[in-house]
VEXKOL-234166 format. One record per residue (C-alpha): x, y, z. Coordinates in steps of 0.001 Angstrom, whole numbers, plus 500000, padded with zeros to 6 digits. Each point is the difference from the previous one (the first is absolute). Layout:
residues N
+--------+--------+--------+
|     xx |     yy |     zz |
+--------+--------+--------+
|      X |      Y |      Z |
...
+--------+--------+--------+
END
This chain:
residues 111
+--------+--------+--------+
|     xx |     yy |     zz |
+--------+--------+--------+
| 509692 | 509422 | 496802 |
| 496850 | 498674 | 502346 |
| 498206 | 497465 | 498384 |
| 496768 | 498336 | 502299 |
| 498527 | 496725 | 500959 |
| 496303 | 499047 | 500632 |
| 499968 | 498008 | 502864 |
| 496616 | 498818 | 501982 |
| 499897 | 499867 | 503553 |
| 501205 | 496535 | 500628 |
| 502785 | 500034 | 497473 |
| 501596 | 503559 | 501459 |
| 499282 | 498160 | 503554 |
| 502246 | 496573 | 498660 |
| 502699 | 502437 | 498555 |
| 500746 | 501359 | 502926 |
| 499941 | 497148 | 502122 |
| 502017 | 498141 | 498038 |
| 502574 | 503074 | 498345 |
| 499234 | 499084 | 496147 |
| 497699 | 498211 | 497989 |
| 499613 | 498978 | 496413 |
| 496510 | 501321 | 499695 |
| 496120 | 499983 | 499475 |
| 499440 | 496172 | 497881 |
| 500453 | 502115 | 497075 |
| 503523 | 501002 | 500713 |
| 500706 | 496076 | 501039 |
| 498650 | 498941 | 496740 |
| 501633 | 502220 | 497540 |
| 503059 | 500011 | 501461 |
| 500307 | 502942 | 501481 |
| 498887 | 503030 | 502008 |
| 497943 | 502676 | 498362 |
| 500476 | 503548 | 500402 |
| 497974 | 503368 | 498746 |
| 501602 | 503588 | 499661 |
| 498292 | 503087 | 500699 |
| 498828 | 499674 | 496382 |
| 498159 | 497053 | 499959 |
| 499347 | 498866 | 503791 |
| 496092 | 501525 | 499570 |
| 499345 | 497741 | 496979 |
| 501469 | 496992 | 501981 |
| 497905 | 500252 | 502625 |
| 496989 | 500602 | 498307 |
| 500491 | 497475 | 498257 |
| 501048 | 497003 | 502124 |
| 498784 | 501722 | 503000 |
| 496619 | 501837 | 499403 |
| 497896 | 500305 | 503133 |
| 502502 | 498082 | 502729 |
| 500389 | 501487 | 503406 |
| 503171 | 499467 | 501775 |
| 502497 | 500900 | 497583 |
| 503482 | 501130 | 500647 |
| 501953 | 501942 | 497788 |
| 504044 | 499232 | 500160 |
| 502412 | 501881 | 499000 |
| 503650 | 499455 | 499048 |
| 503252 | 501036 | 498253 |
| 500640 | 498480 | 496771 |
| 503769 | 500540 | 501047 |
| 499518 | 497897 | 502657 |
| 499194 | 496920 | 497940 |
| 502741 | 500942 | 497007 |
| 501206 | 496826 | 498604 |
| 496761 | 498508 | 500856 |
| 497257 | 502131 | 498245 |
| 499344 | 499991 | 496391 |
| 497980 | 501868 | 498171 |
| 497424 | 498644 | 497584 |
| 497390 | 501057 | 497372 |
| 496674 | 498863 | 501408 |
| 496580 | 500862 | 499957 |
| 499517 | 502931 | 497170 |
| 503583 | 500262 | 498737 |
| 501100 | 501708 | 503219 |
| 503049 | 498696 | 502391 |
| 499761 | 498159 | 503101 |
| 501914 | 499381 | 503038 |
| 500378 | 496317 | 500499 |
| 502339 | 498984 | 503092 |
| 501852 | 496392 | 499367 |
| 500655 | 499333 | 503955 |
| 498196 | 500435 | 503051 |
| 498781 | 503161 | 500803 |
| 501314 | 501004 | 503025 |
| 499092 | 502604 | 502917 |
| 503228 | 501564 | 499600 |
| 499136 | 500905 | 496430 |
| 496826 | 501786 | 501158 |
| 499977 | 503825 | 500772 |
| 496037 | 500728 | 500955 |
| 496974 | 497930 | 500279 |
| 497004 | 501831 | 500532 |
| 496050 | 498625 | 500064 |
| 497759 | 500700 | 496586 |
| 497218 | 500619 | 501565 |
| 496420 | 499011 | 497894 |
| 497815 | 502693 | 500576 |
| 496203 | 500019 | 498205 |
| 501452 | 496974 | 497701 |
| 503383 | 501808 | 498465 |
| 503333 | 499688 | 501669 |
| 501563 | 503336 | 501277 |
| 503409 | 500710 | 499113 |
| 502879 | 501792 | 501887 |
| 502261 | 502050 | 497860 |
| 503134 | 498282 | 498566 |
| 502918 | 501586 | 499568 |
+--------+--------+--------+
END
């Protein structure tokens, strides 16, 4: 199964420089790194990223991280990815822009 990542600009750039990362602060402070399905990735960003340009949307394989990804009840009741390690580059399968166009963030299909 894909799940996604909201990265900005600077923290996709540091990712790849570097091969992993723990995160935006938010990850760091909770513990670990957030991730969105296909379900719930357009509330995430509108809500913790309304109206920012320069957004990257990441994609990975939750069999990728097995061992390492649990999933949680969070906002709502529903289930979230959360990854207890590093997220890595080799974990990621697509990473594509999401563009801002007129104020709303465009989406690419997900599979």
């Amino acid at each position: 199964m894909a799940i996604h990542k909201i990265f900005r600009a600077s923290e996709w750039e540091a990712m790849q420089s570097a091969g992993e990362t723990l995160g935006a602060p938010v990850d760091i402070a909770d513990g670990f790194v957030h991730f969105s399905t296909a379900e719930t990735l357009r509330e995430t960003v509108a809500r913790h990223f309304a109206g920012e340009d320069g957004l990257w949307l990441v994609t990975a394989e939750e069999g990728r991280m097995a061992g390492d990804l649990r999933w949680e009840v969070s906002r709502g009741g529903a289930l979230f990815p959360h990854l207890y390690r590093p997220f890595r580059l080799t974990d990621v399968i697509a990473a594509r822009p999401l563009p801002l166009v007129d104020g709303r963030h465009v989406f690419p299909e997900l599979a």
